[in-house]
DSSP file (Angstrom, degrees, kcal/mol; ACC not computed):
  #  RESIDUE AA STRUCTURE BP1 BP2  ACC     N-H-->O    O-->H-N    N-H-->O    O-->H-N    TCO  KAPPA ALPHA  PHI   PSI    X-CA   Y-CA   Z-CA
    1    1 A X              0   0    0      0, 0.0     0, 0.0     0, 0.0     0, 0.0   0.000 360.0 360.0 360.0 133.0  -16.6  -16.9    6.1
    2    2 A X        -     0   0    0      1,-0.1     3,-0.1     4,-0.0     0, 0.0  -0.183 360.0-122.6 -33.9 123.2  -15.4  -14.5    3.7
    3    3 A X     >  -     0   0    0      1,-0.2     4,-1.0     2,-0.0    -1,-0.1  -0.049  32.1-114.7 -63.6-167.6  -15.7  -14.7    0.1
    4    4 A X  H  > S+     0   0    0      2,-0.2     4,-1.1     3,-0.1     5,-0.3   0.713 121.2  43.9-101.7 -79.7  -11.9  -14.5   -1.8
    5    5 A X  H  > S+     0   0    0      1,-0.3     4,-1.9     2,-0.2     3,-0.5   0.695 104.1  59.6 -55.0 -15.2  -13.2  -11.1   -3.2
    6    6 A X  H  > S+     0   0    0      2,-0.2     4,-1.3     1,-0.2     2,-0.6   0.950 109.9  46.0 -51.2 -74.8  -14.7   -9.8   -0.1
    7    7 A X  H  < S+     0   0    0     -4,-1.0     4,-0.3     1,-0.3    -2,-0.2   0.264 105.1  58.8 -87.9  36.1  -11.3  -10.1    1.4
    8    8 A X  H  X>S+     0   0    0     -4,-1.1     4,-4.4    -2,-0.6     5,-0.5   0.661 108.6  49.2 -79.4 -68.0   -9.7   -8.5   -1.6
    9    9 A X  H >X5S+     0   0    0     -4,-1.9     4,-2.4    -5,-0.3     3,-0.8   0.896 108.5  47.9 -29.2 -76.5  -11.8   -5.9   -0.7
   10   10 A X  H 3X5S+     0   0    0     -4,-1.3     4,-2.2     1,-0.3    -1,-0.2   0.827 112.5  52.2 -37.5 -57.7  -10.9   -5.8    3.0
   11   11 A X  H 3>5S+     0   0    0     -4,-0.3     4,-1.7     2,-0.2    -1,-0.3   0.822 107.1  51.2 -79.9 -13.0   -7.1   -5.8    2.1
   12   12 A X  H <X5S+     0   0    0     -4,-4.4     4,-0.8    -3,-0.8     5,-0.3   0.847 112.5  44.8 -72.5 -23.0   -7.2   -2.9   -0.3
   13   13 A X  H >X<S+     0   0    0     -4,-2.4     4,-1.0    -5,-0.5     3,-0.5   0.876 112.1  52.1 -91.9 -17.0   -8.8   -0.9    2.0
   14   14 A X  H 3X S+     0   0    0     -4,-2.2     4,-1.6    -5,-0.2    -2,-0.2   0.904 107.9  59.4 -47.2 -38.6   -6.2   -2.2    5.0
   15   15 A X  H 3X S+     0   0    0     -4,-1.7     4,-1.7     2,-0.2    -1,-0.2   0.540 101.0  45.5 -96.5  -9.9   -3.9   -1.2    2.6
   16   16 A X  H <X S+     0   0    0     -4,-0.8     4,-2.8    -3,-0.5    -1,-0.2   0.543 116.8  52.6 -80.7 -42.5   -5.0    2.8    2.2
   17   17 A X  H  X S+     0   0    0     -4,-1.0     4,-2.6    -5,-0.3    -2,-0.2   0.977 100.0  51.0 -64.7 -46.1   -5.1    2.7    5.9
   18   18 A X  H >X S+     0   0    0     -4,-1.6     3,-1.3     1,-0.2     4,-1.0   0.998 114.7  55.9 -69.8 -56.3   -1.4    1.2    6.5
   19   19 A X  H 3X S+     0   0    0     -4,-1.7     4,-2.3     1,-0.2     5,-0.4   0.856 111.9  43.3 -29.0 -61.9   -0.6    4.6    3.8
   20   20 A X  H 3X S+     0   0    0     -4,-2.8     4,-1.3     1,-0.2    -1,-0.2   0.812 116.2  39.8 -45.6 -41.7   -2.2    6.8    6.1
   21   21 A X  H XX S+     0   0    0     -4,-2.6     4,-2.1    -3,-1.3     3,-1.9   0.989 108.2  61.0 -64.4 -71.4   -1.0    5.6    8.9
   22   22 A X  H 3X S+     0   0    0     -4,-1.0     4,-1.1     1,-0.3    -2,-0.2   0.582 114.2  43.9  11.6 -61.1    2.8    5.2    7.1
   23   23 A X  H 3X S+     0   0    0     -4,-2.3     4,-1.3     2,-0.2    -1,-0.3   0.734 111.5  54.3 -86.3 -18.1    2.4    9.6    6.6
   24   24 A X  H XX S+     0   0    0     -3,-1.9     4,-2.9    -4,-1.3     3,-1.3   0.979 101.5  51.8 -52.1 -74.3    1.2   10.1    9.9
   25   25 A X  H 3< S+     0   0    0     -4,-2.1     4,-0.3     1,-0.3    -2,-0.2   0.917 114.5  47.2 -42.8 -42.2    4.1    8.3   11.7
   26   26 A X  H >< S+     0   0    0     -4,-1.1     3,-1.5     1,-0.2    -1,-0.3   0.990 112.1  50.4 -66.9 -35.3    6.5   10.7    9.6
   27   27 A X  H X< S+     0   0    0     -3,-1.3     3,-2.6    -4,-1.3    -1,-0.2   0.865 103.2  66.2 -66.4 -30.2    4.2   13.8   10.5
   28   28 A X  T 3< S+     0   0    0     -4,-2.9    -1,-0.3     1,-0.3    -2,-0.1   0.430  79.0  68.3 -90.1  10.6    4.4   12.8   14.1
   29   29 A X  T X >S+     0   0    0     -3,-1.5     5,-2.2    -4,-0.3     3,-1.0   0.519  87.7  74.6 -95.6  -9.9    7.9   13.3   14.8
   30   30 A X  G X 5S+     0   0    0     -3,-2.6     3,-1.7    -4,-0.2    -2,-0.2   0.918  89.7  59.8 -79.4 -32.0    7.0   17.5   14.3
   31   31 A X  G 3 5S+     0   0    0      1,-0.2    -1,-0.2    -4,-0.2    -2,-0.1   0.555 104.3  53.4 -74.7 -12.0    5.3   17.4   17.8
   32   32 A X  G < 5S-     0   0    0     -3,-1.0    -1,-0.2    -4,-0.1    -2,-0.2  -0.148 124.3 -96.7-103.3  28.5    9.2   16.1   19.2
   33   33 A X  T < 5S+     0   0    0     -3,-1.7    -3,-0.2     1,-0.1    -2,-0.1   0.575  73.5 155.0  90.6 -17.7   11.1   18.9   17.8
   34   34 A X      < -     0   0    0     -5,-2.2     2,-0.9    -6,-0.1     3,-0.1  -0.086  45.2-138.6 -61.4 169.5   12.2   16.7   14.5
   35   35 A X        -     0   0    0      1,-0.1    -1,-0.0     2,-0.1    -5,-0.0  -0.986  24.7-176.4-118.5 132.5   13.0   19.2   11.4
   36   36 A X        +     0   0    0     -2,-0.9    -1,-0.1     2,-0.1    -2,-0.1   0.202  36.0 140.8-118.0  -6.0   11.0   16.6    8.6
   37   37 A X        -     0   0    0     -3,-0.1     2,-0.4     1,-0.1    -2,-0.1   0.037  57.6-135.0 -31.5 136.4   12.3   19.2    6.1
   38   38 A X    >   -     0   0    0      0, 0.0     3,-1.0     0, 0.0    -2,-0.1  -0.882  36.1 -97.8-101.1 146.9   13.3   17.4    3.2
   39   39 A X  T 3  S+     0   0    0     -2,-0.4     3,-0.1     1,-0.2     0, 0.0  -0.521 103.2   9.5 -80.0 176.0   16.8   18.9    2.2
   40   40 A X  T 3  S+     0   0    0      1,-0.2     2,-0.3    -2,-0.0    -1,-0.2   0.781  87.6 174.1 -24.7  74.3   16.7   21.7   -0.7
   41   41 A X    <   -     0   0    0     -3,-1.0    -1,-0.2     1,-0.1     4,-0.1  -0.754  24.0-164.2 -74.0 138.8   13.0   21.8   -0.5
   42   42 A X        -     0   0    0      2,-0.5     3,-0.1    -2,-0.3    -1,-0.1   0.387  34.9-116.3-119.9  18.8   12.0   24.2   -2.6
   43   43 A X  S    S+     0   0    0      1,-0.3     2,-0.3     3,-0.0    -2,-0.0   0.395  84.5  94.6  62.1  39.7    8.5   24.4   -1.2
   44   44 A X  S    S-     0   0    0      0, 0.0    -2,-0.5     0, 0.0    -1,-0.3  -0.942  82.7-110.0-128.1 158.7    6.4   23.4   -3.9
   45   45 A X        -     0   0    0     -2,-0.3     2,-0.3     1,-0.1     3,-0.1  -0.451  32.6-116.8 -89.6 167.4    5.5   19.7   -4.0
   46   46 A X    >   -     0   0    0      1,-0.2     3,-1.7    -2,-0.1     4,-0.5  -0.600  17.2-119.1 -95.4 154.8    7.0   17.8   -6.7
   47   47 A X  T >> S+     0   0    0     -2,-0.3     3,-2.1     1,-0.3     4,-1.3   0.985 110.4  71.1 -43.5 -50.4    4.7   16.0   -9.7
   48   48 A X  H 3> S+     0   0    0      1,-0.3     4,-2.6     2,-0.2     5,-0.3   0.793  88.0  66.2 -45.4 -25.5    6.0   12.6   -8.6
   49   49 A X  H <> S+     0   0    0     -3,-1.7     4,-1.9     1,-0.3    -1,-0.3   0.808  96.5  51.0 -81.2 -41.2    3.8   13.1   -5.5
   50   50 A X  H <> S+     0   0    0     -3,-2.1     4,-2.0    -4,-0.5    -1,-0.3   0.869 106.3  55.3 -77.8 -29.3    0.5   13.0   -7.5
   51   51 A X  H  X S+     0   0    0     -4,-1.3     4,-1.1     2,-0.2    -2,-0.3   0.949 113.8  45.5 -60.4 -39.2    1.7    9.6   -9.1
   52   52 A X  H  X S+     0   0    0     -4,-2.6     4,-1.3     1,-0.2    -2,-0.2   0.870 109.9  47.3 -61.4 -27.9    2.1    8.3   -5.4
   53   53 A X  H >X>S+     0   0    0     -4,-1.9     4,-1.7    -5,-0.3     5,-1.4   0.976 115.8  48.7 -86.3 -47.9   -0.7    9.4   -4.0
   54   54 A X  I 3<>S+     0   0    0     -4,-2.0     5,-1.1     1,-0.2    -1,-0.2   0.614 115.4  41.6 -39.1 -28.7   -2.5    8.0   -7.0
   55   55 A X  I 3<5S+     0   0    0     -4,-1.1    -1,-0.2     3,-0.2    -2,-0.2   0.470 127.1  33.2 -98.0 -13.5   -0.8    4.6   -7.0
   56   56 A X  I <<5S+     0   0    0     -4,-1.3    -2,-0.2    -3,-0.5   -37,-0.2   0.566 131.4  22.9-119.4 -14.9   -0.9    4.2   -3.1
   57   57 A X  I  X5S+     0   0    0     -4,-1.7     4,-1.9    -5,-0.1    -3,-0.2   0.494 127.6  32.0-118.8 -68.5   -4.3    6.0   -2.1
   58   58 A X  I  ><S+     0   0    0     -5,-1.4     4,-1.8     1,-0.2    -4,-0.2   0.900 110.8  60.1 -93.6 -27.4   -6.8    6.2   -5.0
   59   59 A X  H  ><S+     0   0    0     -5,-1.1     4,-1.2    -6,-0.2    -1,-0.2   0.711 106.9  46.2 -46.0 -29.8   -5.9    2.8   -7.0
   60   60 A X  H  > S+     0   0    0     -3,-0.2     4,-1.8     2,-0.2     5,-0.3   0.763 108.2  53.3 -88.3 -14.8   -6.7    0.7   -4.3
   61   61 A X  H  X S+     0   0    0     -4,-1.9     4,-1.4     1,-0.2    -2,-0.2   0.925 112.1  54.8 -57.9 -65.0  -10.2    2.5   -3.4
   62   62 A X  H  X S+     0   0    0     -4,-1.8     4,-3.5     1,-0.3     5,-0.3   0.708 109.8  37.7 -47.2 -48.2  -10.7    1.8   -6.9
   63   63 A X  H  X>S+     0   0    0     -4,-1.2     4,-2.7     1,-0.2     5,-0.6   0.973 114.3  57.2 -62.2 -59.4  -10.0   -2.0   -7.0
   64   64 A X  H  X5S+     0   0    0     -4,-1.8     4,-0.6     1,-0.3    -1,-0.2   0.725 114.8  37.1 -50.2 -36.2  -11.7   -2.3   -3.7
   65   65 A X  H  X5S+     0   0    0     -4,-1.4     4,-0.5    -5,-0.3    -1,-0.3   0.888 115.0  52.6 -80.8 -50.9  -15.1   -0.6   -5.4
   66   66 A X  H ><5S+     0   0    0     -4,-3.5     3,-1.8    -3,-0.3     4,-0.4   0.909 103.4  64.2 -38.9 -44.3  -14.6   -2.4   -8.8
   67   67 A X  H 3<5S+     0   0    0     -4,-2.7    -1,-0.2     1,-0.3    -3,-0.2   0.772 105.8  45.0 -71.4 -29.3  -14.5   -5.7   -6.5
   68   68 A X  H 3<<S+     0   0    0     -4,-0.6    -1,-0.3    -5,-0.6    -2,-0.2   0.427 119.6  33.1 -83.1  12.5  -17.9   -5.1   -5.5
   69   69 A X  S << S+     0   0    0     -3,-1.8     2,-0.3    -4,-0.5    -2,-0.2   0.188 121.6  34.6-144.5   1.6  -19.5   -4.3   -8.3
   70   70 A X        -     0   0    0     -4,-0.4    -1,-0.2    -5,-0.2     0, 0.0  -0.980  40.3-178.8-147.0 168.6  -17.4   -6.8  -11.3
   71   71 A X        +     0   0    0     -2,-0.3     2,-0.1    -3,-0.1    -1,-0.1  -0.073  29.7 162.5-167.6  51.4  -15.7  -10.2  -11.2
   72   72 A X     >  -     0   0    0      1,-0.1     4,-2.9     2,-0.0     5,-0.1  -0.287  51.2-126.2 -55.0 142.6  -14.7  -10.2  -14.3
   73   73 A X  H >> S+     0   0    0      1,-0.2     3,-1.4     2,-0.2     4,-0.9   0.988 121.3  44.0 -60.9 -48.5  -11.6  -12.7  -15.9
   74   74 A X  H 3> S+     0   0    0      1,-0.3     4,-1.6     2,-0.2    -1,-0.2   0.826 114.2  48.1 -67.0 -25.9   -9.9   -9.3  -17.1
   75   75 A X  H 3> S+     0   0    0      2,-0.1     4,-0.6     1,-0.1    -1,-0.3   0.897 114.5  49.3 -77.3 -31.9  -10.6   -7.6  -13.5
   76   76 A X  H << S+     0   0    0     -4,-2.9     4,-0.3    -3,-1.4    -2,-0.2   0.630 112.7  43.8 -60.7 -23.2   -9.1  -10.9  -11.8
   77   77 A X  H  X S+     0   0    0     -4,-0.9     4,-1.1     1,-0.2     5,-0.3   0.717 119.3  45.8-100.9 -50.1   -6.0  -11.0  -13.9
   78   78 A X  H  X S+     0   0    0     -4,-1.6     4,-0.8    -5,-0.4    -2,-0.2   0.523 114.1  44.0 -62.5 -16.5   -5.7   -7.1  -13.3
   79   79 A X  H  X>S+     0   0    0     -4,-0.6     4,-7.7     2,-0.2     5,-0.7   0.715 117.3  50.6-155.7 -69.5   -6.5   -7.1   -9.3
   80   80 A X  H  >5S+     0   0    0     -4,-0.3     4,-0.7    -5,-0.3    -2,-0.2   0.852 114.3  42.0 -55.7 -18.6   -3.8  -10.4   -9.1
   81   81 A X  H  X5S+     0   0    0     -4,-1.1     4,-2.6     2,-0.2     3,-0.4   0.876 116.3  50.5 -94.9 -60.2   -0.7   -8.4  -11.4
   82   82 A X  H >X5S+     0   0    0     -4,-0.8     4,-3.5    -5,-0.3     3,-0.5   0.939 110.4  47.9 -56.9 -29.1   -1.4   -5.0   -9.2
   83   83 A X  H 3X5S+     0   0    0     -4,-7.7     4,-1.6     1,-0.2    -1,-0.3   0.883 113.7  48.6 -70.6 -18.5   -1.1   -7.1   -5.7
   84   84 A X  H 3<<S+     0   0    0     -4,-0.7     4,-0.3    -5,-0.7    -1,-0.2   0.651 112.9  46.6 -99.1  -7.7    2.2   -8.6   -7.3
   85   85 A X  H <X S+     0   0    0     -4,-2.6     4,-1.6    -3,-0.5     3,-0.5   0.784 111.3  54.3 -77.5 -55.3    3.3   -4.8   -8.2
   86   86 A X  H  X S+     0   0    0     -4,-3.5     4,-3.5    -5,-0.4     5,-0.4   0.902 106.2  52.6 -57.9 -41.3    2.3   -3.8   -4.6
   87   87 A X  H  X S+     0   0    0     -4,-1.6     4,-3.1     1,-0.2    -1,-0.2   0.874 110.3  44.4 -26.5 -66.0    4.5   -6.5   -3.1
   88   88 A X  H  > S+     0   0    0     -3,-0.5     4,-1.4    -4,-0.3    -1,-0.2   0.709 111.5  52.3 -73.9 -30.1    7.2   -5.6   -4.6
   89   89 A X  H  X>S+     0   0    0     -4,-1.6     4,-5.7     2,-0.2     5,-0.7   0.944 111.8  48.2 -43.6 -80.5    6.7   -1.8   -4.0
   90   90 A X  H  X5S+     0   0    0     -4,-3.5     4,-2.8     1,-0.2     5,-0.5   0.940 108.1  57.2 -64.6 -22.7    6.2   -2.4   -0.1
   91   91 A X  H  X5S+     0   0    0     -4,-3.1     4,-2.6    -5,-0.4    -1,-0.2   0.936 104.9  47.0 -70.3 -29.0    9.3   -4.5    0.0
   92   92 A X  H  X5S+     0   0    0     -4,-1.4     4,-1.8     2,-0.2     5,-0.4   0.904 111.8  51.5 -58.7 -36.5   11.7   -1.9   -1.4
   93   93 A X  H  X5S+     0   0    0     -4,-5.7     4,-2.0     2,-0.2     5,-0.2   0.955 106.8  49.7 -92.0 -31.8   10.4    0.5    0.7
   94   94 A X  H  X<S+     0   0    0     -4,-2.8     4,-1.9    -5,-0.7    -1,-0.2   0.994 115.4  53.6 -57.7 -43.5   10.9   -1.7    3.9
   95   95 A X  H  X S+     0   0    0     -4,-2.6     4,-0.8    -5,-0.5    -2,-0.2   0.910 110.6  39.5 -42.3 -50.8   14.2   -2.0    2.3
   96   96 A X  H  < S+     0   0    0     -4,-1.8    -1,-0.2     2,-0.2    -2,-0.2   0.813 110.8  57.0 -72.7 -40.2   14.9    1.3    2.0
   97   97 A X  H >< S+     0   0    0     -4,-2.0     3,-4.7    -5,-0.4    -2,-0.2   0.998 101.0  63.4 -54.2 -54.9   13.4    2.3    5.6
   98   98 A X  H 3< S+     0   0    0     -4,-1.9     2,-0.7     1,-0.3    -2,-0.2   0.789 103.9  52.3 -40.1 -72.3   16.0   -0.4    7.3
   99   99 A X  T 3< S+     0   0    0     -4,-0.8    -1,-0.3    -5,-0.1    -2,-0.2   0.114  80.6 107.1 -31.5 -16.6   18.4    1.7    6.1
  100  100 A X  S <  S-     0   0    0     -3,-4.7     2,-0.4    -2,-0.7    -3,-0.0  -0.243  70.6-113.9 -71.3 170.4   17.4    4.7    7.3
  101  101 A X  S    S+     0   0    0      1,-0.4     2,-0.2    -2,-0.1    -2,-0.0  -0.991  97.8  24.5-154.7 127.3   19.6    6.2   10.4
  102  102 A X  S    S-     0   0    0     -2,-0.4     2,-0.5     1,-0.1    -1,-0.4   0.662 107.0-124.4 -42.9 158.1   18.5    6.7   13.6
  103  103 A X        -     0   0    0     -2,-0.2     2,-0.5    -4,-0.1    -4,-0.1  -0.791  14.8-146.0-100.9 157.6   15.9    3.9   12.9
  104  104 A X    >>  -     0   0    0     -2,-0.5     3,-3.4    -6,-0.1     4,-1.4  -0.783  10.8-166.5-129.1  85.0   12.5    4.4   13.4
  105  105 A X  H 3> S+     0   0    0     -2,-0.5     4,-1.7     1,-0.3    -1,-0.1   0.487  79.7  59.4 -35.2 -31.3   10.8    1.4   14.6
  106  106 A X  H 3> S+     0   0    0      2,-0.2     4,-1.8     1,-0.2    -1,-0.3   0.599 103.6  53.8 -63.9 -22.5    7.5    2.0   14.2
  107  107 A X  H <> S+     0   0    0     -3,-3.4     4,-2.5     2,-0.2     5,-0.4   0.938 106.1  52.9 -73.7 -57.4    8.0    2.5   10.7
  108  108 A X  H  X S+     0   0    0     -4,-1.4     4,-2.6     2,-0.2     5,-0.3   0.923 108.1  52.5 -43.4 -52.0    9.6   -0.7   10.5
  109  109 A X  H  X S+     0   0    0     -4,-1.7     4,-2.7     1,-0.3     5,-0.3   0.912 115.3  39.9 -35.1 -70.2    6.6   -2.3   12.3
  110  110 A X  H  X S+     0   0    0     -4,-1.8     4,-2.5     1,-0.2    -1,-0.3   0.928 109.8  57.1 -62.7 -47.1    4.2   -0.9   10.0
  111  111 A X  H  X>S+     0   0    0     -4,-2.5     4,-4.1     2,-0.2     5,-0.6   0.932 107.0  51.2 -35.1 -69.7    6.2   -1.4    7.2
  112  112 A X  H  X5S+     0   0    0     -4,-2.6     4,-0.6    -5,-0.4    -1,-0.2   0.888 113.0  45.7 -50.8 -51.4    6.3   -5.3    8.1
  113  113 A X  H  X5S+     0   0    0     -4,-2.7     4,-1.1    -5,-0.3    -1,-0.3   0.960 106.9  56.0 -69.3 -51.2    2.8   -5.5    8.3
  114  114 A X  H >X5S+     0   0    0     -4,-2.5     3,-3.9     1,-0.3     4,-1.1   0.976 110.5  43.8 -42.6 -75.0    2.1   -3.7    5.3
  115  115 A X  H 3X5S+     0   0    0     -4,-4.1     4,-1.3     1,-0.3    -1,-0.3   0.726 110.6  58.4 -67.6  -3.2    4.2   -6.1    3.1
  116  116 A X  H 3X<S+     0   0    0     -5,-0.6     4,-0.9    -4,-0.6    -1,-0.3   0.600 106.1  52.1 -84.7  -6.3    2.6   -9.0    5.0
  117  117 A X  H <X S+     0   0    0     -3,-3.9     4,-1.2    -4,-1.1     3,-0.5   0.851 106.6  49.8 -90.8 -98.0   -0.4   -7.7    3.8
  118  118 A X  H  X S+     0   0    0     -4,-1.1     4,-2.8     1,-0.3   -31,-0.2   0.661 104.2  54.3  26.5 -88.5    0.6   -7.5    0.6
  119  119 A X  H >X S+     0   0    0     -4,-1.3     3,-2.5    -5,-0.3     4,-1.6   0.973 111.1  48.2 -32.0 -87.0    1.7  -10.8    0.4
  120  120 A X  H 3X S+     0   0    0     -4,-0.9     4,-2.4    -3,-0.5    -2,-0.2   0.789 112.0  49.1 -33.5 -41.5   -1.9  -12.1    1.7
  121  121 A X  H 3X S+     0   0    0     -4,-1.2     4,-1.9     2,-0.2    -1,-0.3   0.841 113.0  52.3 -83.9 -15.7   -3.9   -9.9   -0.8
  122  122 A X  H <X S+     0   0    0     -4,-2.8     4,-3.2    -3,-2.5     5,-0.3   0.985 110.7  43.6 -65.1 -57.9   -1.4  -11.4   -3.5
  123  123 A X  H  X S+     0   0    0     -4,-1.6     4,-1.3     1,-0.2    -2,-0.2   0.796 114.2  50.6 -50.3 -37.0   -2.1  -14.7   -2.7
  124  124 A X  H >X S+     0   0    0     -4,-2.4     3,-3.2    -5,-0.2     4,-2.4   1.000 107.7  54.4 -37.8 -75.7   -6.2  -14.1   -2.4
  125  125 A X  H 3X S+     0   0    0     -4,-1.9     4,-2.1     1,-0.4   -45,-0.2   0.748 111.4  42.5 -76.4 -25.9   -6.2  -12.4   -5.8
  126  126 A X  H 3X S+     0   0    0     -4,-3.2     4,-1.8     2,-0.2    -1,-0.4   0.919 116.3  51.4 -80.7 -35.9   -4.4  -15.8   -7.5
  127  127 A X  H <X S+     0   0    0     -3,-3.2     4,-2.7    -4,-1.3    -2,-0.3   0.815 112.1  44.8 -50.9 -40.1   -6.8  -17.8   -5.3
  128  128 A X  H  X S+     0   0    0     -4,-2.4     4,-1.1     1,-0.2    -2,-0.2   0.906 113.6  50.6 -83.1 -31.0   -9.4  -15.5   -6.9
  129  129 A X  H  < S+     0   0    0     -4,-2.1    -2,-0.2    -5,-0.3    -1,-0.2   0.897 111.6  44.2 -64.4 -38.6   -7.9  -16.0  -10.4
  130  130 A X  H >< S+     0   0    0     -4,-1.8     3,-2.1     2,-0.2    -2,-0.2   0.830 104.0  67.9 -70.9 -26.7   -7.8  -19.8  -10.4
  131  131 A X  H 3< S+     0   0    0     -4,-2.7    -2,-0.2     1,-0.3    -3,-0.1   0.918 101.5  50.3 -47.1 -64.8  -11.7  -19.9   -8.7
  132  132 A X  T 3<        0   0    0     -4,-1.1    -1,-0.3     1,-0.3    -2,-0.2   0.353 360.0 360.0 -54.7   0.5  -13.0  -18.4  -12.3
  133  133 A X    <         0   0    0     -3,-2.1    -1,-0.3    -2,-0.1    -2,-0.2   0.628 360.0 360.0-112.1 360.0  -11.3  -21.1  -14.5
């Protein structure tokens, strides 16, 4: 059986994956003809992009390496607050995806999993806060 911080580990790095996947599935509509143009793109990427990709790609390698190597109260408290920011993250954007037109199921799908994941690494990482007291 898994330690609680092993499978902290395990869901930050699912959770880098579900991203990947999550910009794939948009990419993958250019091999059926879709125009993925964003309108008045002006074909430089915007700053906001490097805060995403920073908060959604390289913050969770980070916990997910931190988690092997600390288990510290201040890293437990920190780990448990970011899964309860991520939560809330993937559930606005599954909010915002329903909403898209056509819908794109697969998105939903992933989407769904993603915040169910979420959920699970929140609940670990308060499991993992109450172990240390």
């Amino acid at each position: 059986m898994a330690t609680l911080a092993q499978r902290l580990v395990l869901f930050w790095v699912l959770m880098c994956i579900c991203m990947m996947l999550h910009f794939n599935y948009n990419l993958s509509g250019l091999f059926y003809g879709i125009d993925l143009k964003v309108p008045d793109a002006s074909g430089s990427q915007p700053p906001q992009l490097i805060v995403l990709r920073l908060l959604f790609n390289v913050v969770p390698m980070a916990f997910a390496v931190a988690l092997m190597y600390g288990a510290q109260r201040w890293l437990r408290w920190t780990v448990f607050v970011a899964s309860g920011l991520y939560v809330l993250a993937h559930a606005g954007h599954l909010l915002g995806e329903l909403r898209h037109t056509p819908p794109d199921y697969s998105q939903w799908l992933l989407l769904t999993f993603t915040l169910l994941l979420a959920l699970l690494q929140a609940i670990t990482a308060w499991r993992w806060v109450r172990a240390a007291q």
